[in-house]
C-alpha positions in Angstrom: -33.0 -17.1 38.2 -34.9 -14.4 36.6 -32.0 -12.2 36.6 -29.7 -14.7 35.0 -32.8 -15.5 32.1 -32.9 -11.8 31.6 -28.9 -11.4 31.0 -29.0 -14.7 28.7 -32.1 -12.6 26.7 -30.4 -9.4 26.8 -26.7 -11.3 25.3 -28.6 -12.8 22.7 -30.4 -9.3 21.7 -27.4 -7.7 21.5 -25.4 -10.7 19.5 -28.1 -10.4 17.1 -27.7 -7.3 16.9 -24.1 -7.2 16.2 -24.5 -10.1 13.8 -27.0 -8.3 12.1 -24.3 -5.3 12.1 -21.6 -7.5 10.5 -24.0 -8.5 7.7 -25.0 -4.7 6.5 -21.6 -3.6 6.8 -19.2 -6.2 5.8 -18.2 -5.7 2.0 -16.6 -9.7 1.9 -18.9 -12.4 2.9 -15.7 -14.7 3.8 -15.4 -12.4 6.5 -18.8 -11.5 7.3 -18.8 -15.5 8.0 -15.8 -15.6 10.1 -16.8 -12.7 12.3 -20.4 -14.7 13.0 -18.8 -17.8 13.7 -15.7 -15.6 16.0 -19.2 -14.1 17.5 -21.5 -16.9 18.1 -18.5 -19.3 19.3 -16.5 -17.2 21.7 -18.7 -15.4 23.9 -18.4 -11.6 24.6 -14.5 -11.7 23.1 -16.1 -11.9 19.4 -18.3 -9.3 19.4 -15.8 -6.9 21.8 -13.4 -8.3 18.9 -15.6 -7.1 15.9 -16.5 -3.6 17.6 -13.0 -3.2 17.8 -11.3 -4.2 15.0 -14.0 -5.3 12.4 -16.2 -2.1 11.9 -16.2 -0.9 8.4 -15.1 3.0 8.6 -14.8 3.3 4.9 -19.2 3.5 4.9 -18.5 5.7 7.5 -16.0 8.0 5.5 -13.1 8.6 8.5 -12.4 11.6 6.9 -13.2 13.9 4.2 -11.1 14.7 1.0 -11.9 17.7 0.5 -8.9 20.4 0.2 -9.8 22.7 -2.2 -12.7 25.0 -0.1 -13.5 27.0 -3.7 -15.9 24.8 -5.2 -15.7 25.9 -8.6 -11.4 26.0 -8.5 -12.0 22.4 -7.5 -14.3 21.7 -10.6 -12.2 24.1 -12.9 -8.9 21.5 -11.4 -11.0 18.1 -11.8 -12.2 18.9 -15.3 -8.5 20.1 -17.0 -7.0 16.9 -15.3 -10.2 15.0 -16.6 -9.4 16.2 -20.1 -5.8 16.1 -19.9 -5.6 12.5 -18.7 -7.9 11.5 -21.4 -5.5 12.9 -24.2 -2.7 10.9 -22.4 -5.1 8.1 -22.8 -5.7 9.0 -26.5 -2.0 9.4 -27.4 -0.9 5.4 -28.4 1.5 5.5 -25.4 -0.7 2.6 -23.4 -1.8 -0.4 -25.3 -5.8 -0.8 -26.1 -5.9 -3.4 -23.4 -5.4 -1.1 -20.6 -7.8 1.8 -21.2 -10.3 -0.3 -19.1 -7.6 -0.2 -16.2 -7.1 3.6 -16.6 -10.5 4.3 -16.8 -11.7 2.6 -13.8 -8.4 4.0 -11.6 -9.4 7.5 -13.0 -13.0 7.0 -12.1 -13.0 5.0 -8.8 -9.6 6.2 -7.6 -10.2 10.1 -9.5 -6.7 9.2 -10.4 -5.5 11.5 -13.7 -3.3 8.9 -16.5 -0.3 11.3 -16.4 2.4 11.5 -19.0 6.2 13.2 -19.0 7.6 11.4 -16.6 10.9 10.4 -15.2 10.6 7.1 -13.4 13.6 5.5 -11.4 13.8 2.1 -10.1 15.2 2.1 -7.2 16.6 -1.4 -5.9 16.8 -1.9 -1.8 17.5 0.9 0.1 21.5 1.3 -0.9 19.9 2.7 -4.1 17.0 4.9 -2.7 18.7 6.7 0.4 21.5 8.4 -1.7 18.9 9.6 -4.5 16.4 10.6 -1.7 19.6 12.3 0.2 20.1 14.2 -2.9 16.3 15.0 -3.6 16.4 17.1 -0.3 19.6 18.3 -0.7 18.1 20.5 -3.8 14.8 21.1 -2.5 13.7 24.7 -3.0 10.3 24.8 -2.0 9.1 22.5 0.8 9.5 18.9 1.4 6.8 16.8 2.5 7.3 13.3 4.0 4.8 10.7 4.8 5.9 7.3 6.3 4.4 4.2 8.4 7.9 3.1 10.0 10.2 6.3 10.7 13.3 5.3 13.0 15.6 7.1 15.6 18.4 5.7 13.9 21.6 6.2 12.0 19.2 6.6 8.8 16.5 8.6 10.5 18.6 11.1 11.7 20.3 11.2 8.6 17.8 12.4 6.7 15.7 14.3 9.7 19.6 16.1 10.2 19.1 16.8 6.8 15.4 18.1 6.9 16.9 20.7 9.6 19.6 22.5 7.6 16.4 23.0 4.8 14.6 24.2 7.3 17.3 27.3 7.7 17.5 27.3 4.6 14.1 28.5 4.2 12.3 25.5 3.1 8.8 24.5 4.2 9.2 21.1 5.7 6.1 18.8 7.1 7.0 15.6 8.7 3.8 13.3 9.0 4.5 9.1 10.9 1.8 6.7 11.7 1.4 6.8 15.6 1.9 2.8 15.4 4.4 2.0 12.7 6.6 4.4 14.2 5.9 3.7 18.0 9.7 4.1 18.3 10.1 7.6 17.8 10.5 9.2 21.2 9.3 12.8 21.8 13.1 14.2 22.1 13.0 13.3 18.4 10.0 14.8 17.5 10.9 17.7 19.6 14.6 17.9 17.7 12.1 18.5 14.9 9.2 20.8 16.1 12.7 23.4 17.3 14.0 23.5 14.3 11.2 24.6 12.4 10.1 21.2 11.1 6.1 20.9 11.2 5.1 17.3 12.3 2.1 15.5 13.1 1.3 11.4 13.8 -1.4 10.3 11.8 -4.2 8.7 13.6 -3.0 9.3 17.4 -3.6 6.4 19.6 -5.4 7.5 22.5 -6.4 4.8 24.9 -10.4 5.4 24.8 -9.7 5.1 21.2 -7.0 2.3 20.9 -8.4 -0.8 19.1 -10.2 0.9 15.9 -7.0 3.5 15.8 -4.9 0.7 16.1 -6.5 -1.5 12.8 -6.6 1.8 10.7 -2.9 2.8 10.1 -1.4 4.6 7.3 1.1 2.4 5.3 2.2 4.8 2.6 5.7 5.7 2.3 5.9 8.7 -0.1 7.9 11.8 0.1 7.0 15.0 -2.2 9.9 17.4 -3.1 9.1 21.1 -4.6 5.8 19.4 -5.9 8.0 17.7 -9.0 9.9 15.0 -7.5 7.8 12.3 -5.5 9.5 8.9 -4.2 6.8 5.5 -3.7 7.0 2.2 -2.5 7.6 -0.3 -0.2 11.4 1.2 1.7 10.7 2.3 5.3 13.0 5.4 7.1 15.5 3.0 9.3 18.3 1.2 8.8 17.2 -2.4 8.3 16.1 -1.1 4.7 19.7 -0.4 4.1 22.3 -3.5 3.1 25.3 -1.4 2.6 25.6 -0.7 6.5 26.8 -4.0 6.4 26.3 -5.0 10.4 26.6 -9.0 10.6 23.2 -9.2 12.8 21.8 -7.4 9.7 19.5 -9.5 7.7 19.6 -8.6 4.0 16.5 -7.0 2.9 14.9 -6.9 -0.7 12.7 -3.9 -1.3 11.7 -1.5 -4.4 11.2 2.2 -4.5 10.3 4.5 -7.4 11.9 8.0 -7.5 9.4 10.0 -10.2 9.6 13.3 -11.7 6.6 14.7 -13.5 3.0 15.3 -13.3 2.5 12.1 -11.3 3.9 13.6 -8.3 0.6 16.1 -8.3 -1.1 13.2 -7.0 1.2 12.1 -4.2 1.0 15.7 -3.2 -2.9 15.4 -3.1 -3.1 12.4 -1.6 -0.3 14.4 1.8 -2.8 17.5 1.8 -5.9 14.5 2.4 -3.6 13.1 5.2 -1.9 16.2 6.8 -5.2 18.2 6.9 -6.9 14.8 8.7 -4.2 14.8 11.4 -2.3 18.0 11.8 -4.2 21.8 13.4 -1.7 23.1 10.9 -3.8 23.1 7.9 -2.6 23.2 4.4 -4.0 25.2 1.5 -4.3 24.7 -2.0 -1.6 27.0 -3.3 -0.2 26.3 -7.6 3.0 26.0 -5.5 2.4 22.6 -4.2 1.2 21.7 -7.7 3.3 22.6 -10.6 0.9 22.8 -13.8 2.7 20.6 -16.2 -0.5 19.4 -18.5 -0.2 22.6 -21.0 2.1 20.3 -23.4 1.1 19.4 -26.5 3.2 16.0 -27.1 3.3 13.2 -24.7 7.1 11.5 -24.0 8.4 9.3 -21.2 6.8 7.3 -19.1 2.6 6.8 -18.5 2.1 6.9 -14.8 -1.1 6.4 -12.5 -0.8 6.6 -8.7 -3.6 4.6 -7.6 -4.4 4.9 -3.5 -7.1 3.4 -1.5 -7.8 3.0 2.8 -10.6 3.8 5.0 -11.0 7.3 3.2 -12.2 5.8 -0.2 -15.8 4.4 -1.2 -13.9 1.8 -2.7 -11.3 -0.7 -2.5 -9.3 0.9 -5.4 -6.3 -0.9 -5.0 -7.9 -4.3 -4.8 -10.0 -3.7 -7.6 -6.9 -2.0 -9.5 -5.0 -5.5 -9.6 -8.0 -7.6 -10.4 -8.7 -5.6 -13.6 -5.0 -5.7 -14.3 -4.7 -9.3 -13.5 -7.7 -9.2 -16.3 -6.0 -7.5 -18.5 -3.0 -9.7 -19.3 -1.7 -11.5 -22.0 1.4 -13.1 -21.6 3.0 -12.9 -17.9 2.2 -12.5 -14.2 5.1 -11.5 -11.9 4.2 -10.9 -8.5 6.9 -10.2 -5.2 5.0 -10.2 -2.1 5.8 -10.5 1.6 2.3 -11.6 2.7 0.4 -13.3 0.3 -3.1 -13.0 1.4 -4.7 -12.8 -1.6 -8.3 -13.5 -0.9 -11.2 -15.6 -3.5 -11.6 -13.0 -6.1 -7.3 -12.6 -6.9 -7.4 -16.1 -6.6 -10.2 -16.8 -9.4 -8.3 -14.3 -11.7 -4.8 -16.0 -10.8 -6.1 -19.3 -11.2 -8.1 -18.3 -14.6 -4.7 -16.8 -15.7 -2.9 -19.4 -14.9 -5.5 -22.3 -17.1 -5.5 -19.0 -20.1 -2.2 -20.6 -20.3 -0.2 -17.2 -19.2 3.2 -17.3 -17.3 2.1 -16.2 -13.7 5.6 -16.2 -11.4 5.2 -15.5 -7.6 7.6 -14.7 -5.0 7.5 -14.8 -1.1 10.1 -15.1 1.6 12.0 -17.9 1.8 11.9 -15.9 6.0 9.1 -15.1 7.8 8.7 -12.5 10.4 4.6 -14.2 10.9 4.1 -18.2 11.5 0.7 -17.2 11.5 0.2 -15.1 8.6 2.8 -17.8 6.5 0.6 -20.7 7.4 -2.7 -18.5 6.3 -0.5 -17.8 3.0 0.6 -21.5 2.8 -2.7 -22.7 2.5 -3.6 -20.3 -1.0 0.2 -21.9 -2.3 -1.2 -25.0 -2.2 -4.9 -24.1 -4.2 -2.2 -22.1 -6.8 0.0 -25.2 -7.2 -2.8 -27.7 -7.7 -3.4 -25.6 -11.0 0.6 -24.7 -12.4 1.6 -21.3 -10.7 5.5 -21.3 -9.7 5.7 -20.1 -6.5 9.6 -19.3 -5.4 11.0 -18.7 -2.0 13.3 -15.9 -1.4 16.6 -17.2 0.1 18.7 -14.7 0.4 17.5 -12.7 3.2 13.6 -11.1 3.6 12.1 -10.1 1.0 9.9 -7.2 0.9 8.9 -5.4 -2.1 5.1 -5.3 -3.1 5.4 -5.2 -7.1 3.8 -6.9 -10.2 4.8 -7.0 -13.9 1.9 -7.5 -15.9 2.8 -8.5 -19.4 6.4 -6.5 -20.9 4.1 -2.9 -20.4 3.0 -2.6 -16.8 4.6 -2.3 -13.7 3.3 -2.0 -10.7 4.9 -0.9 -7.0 3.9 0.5 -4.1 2.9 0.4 0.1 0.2 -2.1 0.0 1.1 -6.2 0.4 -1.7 -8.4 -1.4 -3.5 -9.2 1.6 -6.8 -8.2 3.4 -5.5 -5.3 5.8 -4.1 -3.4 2.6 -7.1 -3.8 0.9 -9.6 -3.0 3.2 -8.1 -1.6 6.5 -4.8 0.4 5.5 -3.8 4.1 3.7 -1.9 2.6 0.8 -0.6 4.0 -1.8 0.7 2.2 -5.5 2.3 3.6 -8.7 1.0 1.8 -12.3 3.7 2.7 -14.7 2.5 2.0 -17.9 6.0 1.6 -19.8 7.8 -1.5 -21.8 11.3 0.5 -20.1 10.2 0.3 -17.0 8.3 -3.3 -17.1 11.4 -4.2 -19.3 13.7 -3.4 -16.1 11.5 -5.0 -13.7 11.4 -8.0 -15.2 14.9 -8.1 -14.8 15.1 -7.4 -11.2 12.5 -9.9 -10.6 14.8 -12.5 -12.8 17.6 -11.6 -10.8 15.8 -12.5 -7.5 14.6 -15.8 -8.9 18.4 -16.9 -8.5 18.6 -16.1 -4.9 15.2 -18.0 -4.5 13.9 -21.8 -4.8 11.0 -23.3 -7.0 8.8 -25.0 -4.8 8.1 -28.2 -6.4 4.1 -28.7 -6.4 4.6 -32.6 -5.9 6.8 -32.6 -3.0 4.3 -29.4 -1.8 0.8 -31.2 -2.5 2.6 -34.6 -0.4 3.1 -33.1 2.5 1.7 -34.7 5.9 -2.4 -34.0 6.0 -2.5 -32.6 9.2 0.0 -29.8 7.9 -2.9 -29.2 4.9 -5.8 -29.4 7.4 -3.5 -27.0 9.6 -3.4 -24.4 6.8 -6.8 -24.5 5.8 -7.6 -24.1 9.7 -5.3 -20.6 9.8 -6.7 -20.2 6.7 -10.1 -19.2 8.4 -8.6 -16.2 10.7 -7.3 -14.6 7.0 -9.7 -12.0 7.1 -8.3 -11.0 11.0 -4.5 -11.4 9.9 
């Protein structure tokens, strides 16, 4: 009996303790709550659960940023982009309501405003492969890819064939793939690489004495850097179900957006792959002006106004979350948002919600599909909250849709990696592009028009009178957001 008093003293010593560890270190107090109660309710499984999957890293730093070893090179860099994304600022190309925006992205996410750029919509993956294809086909330089799914399919090899005739060509190519998204990839492929010349790494290795917290901290981004002038962003992954114009019946069609940009805004992408490579590869990179063409010596601004904005584990802050709250704050007129998972959490909510009662136009679409019961049931239950106050919410029809975009107004556009959910904000490398540009918005709001065709208005009546237990369902999955 004494032993058995002992182990009941010692469990509850060591679930205080782990309580007490959830309240110091977790940012959201939704969560903090729902880790307690996973902890205090289900015996040893919670805590092993929140040791596993729960610990903040980002306190913790899981790795440094630091690339440039020069100290003062790195303050001589930081202080001409300083000034030079503060004349971009200064030169009337972004309206007076976004400078708070591009101030805080600049601050928090040390994110220049860049100017000069070509930016490309690209529509599902029949419009990005050929412009990517082509991209490497003129590389120079070096190529550097960065993806979180990377397949040993037709597309794959396609462009990893590709990536081996640069090679002999005498171009510098690093191939980096999250250990998990791209589980697929067998070492024959990796080694098709490594003989060719191609210099790989996985990011974040899975080893099985490490496999819970490197399984909850992957690296979503899917950006490829070309010569250090042409950078490609968003939500397409390397494989073939990106791509409808293979045309195979089994094939579901898939709705994604990519950006294909040219210009000083590809410096940043090219930062962000030195951060990532460095963490994960022994073949360091060095700061060379090679990798970042200097193109902030001009004296007028033209084109498009582009911010990459990037957040994860590695970042004191949750940039990206805090990015689309402040630009959710900043609108006027319209709220477009196309999201898979639609997690959004209190805070988007409150600045949805106050949007939508300001009297602004706020549009979102999800899949009309699936490929979580779970996580649609969590989303199901914020649908609901949105409804109850006038928010159209459509349902995408036509096959799955992907994309992770918002059109703020007619003069920001937003795309990118990261979903609106709780693993992209706080757990995932993600990676978005603000372009602040009336052509670019102009073109979105098109696409997003277009979609709205091949989607369904979910009428908020029919919604609100659904069956109770469906509602008390929801609000019950609705709990485990914060896990999801």
């Amino acid at each position: 009996m004494d032993w058995i008093l002992l182990g009941e003293i010692a469990y509850i010593l060591i679930m205080v303790a782990v309580i007490f560890r959830v309240l110091i270190d977790t940012r959201s107090s939704t969560k903090a709550l729902a880790y307690i109660l996973f902890i205090v309710f289900v015996p040893f499984i919670g805590m092993i659960f929140y040791l596993s999957f729960g610990i903040n890293y980002r306190k913790q730093k899981l790795y440094s940023k630091k690339i440039v070893e020069d100290e003062p090179l790195r303050q001589r860099i930081r202080a001409k982009m300083n000034s030079y994304s503060e004349a971009v600022s200064n030169s009337g190309l972004i309206g007076k309501n976004r400078h708070a925006l591009v101030e805080f992205i600049r601050r928090a996410g040390t994110s220049p405003l860049t100017a000069n750029n070509e930016v490309k919509l690209l529509v599902n993956g029949e419009e990005k492969f050929p412009e990517l294809l082509k991209a490497i086909e003129n590389a120079k330089h070096h190529i550097h890819i960065e993806y979180y799914i990377y397949e040993d399919d037709f597309t794959g090899n396609q462009v990893a064939d590709l990536l081996i005739k640069k090679v002999k060509q005498g171009v510098e190519v690093r191939f980096m793939y999250d250990d998990f998204g791209s589980h697929s990839l067998g070492s024959s492929f990796i080694k098709k690489l490594r003989d060719a010349g191609v210099q790989t790494a996985p990011f974040y290795k899975i080893k099985w004495y490490a496999l819970a917290s490197r399984l909850n901290y992957r690296n979503h981004r899917k950006i490829i850097i070309i010569d250090g002038l042409i950078g490609f962003v968003g939500g397409i992954n390397m494989c073939d179900k990106y791509r409808n114009d293979l045309n195979k019946k089994e094939h579901l069609f898939w709705r994604d957006t990519h950006l294909m940009l040219n210009g000083q805004s590809t410096a940043y992408l090219q930062y962000l792959f030195m951060c990532d490579w460095n963490f994960c590869s022994t073949e360091k990179m060095f700061f060379n002006t090679i990798y970042f063409p200097d193109h902030t010596n001009q004296k007028t601004f033209t084109n498009e106004v582009v911010q990459i904005v990037a957040s994860g584990p590695d970042s004191k802050q949750p940039v990206i979350f805090y990015s689309l709250l402040k630009a959710i704050s900043s609108a006027r007129k319209r709220i477009y948002i196309t999201s898979p998972y639609f997690i959004p959490g209190e805070s988007l909510m409150d600045a949805l919600i106050l949007a939508i009662q300001g009297g602004l136009d706020v549009k979102i679409l999800i899949p009309g599909v699936s490929d979580s019961k779970t996580v649609n049931s969590a989303a199901s239950a914020y649908y609901t909250e949105l409804l109850r106050y006038g928010a159209k919410i459509y349902t995408y029809k036509k096959g799955f849709v992907h994309a992770k975009t918002m059109i703020v107004d007619d003069d920001l556009a937003i795309v990118g990696s990261a979903n609106m959910d709780y693993r992209s904000f706080d757990l995932n490398f993600e990676v978005n592009a603000m372009v602040y540009s009336k052509n670019v918005a102009g073109q979105l709001i098109e696409v997003f028009e277009k979609d709205l065709q091949d989607s369904e208005l979910i009428d908020a009546q029919s919604w609100l009178d659904r069956p109770k237990y469906i509602h008390l369902w929801e609000r019950f999955v609705r709990l485990l957001s914060p896990f999801l």
